[in-house]
N, CA, C and O atoms as a Maestro MAE file, in Angstrom:
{
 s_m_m2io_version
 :::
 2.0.0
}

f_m_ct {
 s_m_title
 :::
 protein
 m_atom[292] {
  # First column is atom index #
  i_m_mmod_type
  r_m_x_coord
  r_m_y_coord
  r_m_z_coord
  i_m_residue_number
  s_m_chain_name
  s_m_pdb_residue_name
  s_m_pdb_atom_name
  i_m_atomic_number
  :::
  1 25 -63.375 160.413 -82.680 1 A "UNK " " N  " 7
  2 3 -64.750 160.015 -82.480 1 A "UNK " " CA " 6
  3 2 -65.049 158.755 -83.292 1 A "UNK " " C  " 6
  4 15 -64.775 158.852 -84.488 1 A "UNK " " O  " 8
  5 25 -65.511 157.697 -82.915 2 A "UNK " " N  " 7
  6 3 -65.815 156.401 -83.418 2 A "UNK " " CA " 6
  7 2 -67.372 156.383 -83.733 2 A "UNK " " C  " 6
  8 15 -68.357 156.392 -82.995 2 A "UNK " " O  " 8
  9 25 -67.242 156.359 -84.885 3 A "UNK " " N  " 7
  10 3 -69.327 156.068 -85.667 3 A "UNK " " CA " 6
  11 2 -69.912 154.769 -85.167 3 A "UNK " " C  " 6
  12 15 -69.550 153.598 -85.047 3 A "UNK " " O  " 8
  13 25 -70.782 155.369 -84.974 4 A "UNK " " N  " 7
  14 3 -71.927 154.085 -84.716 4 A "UNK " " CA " 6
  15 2 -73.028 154.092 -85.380 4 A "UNK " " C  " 6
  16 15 -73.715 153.085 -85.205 4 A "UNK " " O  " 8
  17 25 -73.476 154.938 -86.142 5 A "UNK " " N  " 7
  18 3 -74.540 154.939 -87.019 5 A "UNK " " CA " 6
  19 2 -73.811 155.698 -88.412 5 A "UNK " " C  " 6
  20 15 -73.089 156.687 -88.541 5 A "UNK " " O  " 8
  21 25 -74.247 154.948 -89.128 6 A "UNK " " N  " 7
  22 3 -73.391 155.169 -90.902 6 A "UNK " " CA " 6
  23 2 -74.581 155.650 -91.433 6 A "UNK " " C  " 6
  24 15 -75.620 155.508 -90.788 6 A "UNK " " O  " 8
  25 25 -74.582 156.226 -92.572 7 A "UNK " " N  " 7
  26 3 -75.499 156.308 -93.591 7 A "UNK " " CA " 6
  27 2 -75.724 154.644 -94.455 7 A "UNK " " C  " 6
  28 15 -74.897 153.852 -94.906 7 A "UNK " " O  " 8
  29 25 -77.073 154.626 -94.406 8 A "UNK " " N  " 7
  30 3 -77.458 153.278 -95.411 8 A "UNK " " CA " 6
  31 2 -76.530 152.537 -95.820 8 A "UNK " " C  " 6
  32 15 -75.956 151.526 -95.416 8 A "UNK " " O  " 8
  33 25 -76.436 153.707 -97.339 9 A "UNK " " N  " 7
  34 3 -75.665 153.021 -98.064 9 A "UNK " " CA " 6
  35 2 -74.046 152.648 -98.000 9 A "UNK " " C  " 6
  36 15 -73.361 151.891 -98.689 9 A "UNK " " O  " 8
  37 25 -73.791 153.348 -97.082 10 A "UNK " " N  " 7
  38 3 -72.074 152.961 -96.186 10 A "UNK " " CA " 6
  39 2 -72.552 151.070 -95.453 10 A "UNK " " C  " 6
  40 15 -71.899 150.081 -95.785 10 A "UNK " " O  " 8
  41 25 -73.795 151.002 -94.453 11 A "UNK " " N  " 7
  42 3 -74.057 150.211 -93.836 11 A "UNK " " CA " 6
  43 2 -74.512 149.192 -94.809 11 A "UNK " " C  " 6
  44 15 -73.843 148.185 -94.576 11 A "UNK " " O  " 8
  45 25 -75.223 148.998 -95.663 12 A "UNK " " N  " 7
  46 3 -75.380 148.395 -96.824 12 A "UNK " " CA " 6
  47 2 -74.084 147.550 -97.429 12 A "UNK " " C  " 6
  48 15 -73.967 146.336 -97.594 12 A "UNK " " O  " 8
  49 25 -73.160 148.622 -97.698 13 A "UNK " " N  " 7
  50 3 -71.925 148.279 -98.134 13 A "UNK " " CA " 6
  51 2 -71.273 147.903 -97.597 13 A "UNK " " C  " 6
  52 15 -70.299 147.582 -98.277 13 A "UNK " " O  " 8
  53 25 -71.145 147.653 -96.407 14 A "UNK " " N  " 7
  54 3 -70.253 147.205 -95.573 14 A "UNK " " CA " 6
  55 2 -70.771 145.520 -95.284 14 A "UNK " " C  " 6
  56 15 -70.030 144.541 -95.187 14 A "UNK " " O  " 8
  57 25 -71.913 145.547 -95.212 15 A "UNK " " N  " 7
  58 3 -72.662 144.140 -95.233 15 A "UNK " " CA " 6
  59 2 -72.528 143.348 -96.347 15 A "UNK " " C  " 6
  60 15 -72.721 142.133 -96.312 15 A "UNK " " O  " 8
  61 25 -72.170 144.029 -97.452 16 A "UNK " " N  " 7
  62 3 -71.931 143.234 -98.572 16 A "UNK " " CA " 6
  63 2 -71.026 142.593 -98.691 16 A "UNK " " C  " 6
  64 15 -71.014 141.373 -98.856 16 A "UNK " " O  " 8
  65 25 -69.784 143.588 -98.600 17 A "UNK " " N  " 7
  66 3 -68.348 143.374 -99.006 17 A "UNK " " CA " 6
  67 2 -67.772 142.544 -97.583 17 A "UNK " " C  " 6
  68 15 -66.839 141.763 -97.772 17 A "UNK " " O  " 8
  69 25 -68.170 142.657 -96.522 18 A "UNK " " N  " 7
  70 3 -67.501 142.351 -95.145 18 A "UNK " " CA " 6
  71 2 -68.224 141.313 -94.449 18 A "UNK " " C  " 6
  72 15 -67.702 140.239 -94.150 18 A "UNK " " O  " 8
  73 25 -69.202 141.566 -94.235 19 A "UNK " " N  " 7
  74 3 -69.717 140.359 -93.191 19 A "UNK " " CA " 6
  75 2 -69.748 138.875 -93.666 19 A "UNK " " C  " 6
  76 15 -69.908 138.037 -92.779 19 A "UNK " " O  " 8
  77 25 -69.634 138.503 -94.768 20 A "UNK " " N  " 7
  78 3 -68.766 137.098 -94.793 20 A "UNK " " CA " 6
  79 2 -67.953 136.662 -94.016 20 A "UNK " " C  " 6
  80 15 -68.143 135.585 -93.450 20 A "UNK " " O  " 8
  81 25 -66.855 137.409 -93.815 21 A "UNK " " N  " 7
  82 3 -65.676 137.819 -93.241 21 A "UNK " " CA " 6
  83 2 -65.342 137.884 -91.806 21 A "UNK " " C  " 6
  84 15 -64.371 137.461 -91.180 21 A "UNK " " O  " 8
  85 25 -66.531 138.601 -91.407 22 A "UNK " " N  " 7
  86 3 -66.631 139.598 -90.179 22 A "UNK " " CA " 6
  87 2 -67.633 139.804 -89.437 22 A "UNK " " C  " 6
  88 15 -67.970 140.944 -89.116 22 A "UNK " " O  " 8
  89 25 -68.302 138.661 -89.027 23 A "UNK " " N  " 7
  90 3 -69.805 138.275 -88.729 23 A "UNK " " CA " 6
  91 2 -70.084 136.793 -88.346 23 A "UNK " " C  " 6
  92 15 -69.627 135.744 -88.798 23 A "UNK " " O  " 8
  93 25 -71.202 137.118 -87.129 24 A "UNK " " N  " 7
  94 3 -71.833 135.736 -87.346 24 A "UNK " " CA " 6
  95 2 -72.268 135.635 -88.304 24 A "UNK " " C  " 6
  96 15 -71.854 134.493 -88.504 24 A "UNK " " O  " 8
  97 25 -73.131 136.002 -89.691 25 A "UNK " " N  " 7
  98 3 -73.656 135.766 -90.397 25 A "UNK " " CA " 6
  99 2 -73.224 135.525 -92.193 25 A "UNK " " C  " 6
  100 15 -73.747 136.055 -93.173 25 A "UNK " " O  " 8
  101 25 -72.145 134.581 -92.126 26 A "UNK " " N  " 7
  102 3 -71.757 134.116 -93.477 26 A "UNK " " CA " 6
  103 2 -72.157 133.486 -93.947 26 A "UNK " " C  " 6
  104 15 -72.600 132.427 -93.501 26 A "UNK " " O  " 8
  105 25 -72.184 133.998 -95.465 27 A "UNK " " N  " 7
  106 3 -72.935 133.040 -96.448 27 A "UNK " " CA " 6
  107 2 -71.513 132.411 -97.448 27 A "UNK " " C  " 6
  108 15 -70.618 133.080 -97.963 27 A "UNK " " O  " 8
  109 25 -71.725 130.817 -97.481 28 A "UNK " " N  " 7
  110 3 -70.758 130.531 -97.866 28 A "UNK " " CA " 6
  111 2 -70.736 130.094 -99.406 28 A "UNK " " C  " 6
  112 15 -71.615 129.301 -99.744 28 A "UNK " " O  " 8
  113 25 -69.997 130.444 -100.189 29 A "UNK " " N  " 7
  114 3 -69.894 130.115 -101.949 29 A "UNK " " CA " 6
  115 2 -69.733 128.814 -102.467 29 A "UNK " " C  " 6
  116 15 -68.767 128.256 -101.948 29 A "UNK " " O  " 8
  117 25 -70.453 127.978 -103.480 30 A "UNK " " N  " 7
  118 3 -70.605 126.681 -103.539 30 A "UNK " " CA " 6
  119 2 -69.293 126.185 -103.175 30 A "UNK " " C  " 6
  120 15 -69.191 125.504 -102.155 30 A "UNK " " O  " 8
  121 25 -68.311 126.435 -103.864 31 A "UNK " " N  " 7
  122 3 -66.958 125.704 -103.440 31 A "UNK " " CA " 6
  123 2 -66.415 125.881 -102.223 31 A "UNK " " C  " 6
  124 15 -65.216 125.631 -102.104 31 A "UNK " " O  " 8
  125 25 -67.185 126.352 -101.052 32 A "UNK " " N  " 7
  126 3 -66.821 125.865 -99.915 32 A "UNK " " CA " 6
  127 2 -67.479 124.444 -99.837 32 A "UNK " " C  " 6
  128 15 -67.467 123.963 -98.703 32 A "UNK " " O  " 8
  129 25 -67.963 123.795 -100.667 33 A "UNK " " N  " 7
  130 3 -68.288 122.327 -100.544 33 A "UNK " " CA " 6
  131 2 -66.881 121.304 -100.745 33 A "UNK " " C  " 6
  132 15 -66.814 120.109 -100.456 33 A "UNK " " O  " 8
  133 25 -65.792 122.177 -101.333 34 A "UNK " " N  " 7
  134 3 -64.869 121.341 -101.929 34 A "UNK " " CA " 6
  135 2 -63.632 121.920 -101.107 34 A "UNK " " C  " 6
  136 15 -63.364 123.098 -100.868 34 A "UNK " " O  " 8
  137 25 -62.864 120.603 -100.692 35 A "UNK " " N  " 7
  138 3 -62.050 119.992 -100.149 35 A "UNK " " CA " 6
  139 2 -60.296 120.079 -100.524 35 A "UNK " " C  " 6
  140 15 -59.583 119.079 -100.620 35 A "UNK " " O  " 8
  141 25 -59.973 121.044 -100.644 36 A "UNK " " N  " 7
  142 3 -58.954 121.565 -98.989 36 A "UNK " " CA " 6
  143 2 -60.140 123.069 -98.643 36 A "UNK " " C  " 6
  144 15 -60.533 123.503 -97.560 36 A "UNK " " O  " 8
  145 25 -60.458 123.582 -100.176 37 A "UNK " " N  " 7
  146 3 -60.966 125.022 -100.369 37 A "UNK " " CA " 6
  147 2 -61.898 125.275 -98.752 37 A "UNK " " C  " 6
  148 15 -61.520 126.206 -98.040 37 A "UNK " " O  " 8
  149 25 -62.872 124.554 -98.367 38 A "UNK " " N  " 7
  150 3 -63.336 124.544 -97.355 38 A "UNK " " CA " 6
  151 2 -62.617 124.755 -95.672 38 A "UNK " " C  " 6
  152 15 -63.069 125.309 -94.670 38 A "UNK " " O  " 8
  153 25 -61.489 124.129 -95.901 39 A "UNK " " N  " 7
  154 3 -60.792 123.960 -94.543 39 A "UNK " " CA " 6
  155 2 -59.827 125.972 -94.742 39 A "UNK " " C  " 6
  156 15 -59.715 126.958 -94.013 39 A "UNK " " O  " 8
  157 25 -59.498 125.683 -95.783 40 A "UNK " " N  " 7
  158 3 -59.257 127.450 -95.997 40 A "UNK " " CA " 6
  159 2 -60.057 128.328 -95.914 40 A "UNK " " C  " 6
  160 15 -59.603 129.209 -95.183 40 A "UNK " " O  " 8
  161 25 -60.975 128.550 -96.264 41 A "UNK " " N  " 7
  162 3 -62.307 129.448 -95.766 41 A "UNK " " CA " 6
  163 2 -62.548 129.701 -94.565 41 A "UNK " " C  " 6
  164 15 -62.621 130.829 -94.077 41 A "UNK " " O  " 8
  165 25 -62.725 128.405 -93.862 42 A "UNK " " N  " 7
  166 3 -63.133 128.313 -92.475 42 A "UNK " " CA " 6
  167 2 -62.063 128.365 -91.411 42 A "UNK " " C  " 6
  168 15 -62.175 128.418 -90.186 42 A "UNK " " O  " 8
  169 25 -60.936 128.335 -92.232 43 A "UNK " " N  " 7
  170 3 -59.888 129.581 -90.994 43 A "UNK " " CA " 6
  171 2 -59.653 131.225 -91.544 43 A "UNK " " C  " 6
  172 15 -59.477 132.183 -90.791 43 A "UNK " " O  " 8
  173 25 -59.694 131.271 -92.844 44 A "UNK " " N  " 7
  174 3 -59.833 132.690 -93.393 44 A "UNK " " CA " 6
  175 2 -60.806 133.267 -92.122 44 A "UNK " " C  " 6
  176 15 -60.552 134.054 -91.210 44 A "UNK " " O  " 8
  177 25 -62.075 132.490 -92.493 45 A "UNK " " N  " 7
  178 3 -63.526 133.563 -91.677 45 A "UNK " " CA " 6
  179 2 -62.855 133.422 -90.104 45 A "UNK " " C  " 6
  180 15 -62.645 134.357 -89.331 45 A "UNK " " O  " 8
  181 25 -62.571 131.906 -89.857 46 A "UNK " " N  " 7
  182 3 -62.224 132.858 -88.284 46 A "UNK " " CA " 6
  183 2 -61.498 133.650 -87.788 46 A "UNK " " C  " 6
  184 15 -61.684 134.258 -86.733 46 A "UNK " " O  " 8
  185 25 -60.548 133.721 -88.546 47 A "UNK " " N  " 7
  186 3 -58.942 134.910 -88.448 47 A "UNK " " CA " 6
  187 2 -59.724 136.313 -88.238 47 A "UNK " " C  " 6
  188 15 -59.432 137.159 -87.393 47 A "UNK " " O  " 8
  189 25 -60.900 136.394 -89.292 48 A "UNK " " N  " 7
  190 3 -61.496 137.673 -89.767 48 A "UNK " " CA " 6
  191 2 -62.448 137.596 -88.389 48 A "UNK " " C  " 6
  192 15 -62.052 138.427 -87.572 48 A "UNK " " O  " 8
  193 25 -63.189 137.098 -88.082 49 A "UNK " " N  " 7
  194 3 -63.909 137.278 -87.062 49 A "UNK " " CA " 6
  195 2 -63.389 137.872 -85.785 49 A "UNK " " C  " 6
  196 15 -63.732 138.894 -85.190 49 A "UNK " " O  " 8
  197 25 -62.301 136.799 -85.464 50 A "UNK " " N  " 7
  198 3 -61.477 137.536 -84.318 50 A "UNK " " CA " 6
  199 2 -60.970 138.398 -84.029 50 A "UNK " " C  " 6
  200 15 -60.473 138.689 -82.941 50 A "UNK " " O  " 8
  201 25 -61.065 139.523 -85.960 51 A "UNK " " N  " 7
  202 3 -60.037 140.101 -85.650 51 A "UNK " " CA " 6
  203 2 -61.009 141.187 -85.438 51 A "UNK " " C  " 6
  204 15 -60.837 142.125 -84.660 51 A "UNK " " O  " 8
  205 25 -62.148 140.979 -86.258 52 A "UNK " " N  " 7
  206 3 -63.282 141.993 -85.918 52 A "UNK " " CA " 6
  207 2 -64.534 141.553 -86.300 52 A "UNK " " C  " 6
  208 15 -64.669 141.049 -87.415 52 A "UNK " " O  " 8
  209 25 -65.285 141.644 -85.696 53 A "UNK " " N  " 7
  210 3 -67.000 141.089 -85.704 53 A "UNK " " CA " 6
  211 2 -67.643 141.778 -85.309 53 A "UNK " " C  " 6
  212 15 -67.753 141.953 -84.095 53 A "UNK " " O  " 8
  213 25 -68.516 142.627 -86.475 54 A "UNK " " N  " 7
  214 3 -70.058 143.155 -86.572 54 A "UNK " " CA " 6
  215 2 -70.474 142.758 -85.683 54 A "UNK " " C  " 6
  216 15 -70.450 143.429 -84.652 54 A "UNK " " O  " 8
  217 25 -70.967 141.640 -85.714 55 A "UNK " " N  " 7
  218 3 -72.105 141.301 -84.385 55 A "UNK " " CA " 6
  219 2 -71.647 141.589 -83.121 55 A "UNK " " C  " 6
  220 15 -72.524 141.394 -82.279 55 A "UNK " " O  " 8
  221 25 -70.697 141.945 -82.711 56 A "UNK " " N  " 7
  222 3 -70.455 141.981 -81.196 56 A "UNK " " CA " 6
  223 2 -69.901 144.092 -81.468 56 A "UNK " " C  " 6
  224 15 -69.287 144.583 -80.521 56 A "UNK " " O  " 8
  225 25 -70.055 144.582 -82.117 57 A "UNK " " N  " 7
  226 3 -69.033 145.908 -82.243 57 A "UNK " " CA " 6
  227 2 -70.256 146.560 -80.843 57 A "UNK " " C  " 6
  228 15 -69.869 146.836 -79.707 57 A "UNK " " O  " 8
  229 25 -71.285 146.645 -81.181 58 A "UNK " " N  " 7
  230 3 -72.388 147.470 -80.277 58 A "UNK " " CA " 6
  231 2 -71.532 146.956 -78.876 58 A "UNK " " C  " 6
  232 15 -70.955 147.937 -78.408 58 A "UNK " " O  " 8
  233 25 -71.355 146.105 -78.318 59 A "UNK " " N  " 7
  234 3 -70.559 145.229 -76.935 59 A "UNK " " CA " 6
  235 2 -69.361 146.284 -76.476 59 A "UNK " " C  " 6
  236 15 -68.964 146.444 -75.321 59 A "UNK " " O  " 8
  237 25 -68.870 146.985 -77.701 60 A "UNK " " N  " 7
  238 3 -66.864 147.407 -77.628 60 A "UNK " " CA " 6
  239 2 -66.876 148.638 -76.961 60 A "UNK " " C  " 6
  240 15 -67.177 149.536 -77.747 60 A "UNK " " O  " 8
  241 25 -66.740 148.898 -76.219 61 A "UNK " " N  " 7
  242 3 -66.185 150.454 -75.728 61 A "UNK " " CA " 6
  243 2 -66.020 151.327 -76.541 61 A "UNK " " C  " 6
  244 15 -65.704 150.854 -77.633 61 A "UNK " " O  " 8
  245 25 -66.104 152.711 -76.521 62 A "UNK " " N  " 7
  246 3 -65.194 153.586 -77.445 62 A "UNK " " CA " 6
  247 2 -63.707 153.312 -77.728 62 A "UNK " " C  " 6
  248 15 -63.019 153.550 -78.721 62 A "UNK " " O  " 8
  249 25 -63.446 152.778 -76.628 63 A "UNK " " N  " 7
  250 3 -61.713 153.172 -76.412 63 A "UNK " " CA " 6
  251 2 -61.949 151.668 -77.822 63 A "UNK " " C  " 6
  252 15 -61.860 151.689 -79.050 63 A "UNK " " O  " 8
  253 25 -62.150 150.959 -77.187 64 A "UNK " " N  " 7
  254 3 -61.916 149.454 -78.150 64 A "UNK " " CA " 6
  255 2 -62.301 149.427 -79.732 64 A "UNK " " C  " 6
  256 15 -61.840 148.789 -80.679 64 A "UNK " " O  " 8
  257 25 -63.279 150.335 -79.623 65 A "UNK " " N  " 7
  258 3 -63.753 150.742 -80.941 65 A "UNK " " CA " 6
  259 2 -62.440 151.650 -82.078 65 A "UNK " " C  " 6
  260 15 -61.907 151.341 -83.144 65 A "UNK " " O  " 8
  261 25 -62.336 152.877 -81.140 66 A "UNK " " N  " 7
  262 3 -60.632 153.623 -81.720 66 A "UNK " " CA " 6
  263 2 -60.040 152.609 -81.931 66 A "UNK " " C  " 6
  264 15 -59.763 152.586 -83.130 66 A "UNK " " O  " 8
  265 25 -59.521 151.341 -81.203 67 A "UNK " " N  " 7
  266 3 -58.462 150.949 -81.433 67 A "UNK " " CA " 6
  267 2 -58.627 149.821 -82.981 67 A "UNK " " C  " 6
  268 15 -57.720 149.658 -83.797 67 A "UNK " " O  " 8
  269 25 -59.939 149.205 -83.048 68 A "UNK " " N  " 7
  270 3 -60.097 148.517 -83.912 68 A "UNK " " CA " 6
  271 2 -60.398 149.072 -85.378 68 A "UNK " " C  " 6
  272 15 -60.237 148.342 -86.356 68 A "UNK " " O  " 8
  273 25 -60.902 150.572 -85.512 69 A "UNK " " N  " 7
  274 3 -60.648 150.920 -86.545 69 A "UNK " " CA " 6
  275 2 -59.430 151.592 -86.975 69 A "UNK " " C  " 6
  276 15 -59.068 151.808 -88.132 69 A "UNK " " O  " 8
  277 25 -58.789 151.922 -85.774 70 A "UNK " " N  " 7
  278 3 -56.676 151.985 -86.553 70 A "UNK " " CA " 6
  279 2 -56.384 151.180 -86.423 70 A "UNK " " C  " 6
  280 15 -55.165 151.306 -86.545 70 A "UNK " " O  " 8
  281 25 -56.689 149.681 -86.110 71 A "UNK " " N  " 7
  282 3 -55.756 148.660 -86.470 71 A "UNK " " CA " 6
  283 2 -56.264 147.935 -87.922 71 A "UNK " " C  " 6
  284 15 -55.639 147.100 -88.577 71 A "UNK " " O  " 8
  285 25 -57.495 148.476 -88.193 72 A "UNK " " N  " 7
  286 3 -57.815 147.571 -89.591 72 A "UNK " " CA " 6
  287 2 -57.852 148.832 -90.816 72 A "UNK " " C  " 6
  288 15 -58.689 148.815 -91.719 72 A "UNK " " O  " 8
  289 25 -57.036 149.670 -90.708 73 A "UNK " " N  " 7
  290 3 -57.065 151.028 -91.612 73 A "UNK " " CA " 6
  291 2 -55.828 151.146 -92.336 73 A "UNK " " C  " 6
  292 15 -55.638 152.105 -93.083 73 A "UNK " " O  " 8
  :::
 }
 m_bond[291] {
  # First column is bond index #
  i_m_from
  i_m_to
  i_m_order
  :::
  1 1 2 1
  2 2 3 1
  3 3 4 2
  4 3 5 1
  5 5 6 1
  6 6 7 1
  7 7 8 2
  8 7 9 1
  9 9 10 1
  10 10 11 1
  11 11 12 2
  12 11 13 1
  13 13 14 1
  14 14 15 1
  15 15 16 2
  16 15 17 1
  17 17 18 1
  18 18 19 1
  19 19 20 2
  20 19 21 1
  21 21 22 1
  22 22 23 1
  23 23 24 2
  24 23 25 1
  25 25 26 1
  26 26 27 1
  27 27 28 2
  28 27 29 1
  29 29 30 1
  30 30 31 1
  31 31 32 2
  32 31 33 1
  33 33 34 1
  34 34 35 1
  35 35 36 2
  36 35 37 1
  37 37 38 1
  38 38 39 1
  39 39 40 2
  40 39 41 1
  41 41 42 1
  42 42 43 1
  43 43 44 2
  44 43 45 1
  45 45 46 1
  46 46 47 1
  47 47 48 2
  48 47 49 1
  49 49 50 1
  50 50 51 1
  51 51 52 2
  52 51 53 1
  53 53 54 1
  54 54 55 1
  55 55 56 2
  56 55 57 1
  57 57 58 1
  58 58 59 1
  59 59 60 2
  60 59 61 1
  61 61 62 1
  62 62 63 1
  63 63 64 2
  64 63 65 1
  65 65 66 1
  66 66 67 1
  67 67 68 2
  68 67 69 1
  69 69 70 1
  70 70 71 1
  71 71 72 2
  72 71 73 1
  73 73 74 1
  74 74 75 1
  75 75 76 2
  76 75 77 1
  77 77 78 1
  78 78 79 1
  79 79 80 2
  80 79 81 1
  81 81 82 1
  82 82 83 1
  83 83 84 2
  84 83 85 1
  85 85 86 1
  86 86 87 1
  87 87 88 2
  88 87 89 1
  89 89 90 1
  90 90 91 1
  91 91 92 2
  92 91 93 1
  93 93 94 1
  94 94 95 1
  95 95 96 2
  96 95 97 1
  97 97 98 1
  98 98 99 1
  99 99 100 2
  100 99 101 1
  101 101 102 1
  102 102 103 1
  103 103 104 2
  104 103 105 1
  105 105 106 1
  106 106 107 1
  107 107 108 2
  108 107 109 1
  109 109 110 1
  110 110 111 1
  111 111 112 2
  112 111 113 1
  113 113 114 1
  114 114 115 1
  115 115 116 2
  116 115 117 1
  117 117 118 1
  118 118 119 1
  119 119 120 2
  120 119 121 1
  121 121 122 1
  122 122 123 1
  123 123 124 2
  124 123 125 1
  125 125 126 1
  126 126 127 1
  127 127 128 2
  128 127 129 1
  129 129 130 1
  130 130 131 1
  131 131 132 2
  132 131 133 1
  133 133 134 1
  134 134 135 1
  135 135 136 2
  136 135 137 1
  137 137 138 1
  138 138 139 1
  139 139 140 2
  140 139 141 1
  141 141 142 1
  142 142 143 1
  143 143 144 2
  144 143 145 1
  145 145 146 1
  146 146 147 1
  147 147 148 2
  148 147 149 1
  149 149 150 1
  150 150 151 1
  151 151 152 2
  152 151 153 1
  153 153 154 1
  154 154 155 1
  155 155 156 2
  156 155 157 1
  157 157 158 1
  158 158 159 1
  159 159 160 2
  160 159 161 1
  161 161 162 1
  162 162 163 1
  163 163 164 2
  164 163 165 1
  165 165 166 1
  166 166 167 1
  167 167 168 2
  168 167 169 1
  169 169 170 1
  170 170 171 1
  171 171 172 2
  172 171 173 1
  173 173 174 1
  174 174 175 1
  175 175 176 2
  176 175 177 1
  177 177 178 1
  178 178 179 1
  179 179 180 2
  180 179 181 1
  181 181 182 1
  182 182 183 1
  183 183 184 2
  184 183 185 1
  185 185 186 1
  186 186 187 1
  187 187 188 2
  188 187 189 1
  189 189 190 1
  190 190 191 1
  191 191 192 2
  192 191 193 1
  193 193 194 1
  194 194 195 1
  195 195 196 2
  196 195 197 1
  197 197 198 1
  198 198 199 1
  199 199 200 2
  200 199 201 1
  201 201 202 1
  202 202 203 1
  203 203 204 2
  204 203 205 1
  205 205 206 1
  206 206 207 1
  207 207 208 2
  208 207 209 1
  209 209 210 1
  210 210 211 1
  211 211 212 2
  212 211 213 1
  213 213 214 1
  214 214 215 1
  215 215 216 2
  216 215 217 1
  217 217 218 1
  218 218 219 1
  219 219 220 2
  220 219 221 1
  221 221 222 1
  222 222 223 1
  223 223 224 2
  224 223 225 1
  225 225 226 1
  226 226 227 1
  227 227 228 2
  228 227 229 1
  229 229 230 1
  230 230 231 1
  231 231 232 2
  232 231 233 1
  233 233 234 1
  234 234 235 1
  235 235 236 2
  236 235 237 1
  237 237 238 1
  238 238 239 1
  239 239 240 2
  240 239 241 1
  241 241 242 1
  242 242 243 1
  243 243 244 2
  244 243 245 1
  245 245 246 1
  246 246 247 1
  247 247 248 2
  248 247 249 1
  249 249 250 1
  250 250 251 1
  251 251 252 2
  252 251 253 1
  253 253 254 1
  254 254 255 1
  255 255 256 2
  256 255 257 1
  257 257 258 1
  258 258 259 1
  259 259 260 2
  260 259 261 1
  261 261 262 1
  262 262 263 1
  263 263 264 2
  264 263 265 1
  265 265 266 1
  266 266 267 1
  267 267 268 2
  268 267 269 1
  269 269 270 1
  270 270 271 1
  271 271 272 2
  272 271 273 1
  273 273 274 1
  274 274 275 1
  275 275 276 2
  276 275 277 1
  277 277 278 1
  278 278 279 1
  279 279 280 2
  280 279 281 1
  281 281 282 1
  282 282 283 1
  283 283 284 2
  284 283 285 1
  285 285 286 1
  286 286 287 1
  287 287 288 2
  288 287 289 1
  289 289 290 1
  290 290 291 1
  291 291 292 2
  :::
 }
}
């Protein structure tokens, strides 16, 4: 069975630690101003996006959903 509604503070936490990462919605740390550090970030976040993104999970099937939380476990 694949969750779709967490408790708060699971959902909370997960926004903290992850959606940098794993989201349209990153907030980026001053030294992404600085130069290579920036060009690394900004393939880090897309690697992470592609590999899974919050914003689109509501979109995923069950089946797609199973599969994306045993592949990132």
């Amino acid at each position: 069975m694949v969750v779709n509604d967490v408790p708060l503070s699971v959902e909370e936490s997960i926004k903290m630690s992850c959606y940098d990462c794993h989201s349209n919605t990153t907030h980026y740390p001053w030294y992404n101003k600085v130069q290579p550090v920036a060009w690394f970030l900004e393939n880090h976040i897309e690697e992470g996006k592609s590999e899974l993104n919050f914003n689109i999970w509501s979109t995923f099937s069950d089946r797609r959903k199973k599969k994306q939380v045993k592949v990132n476990n």
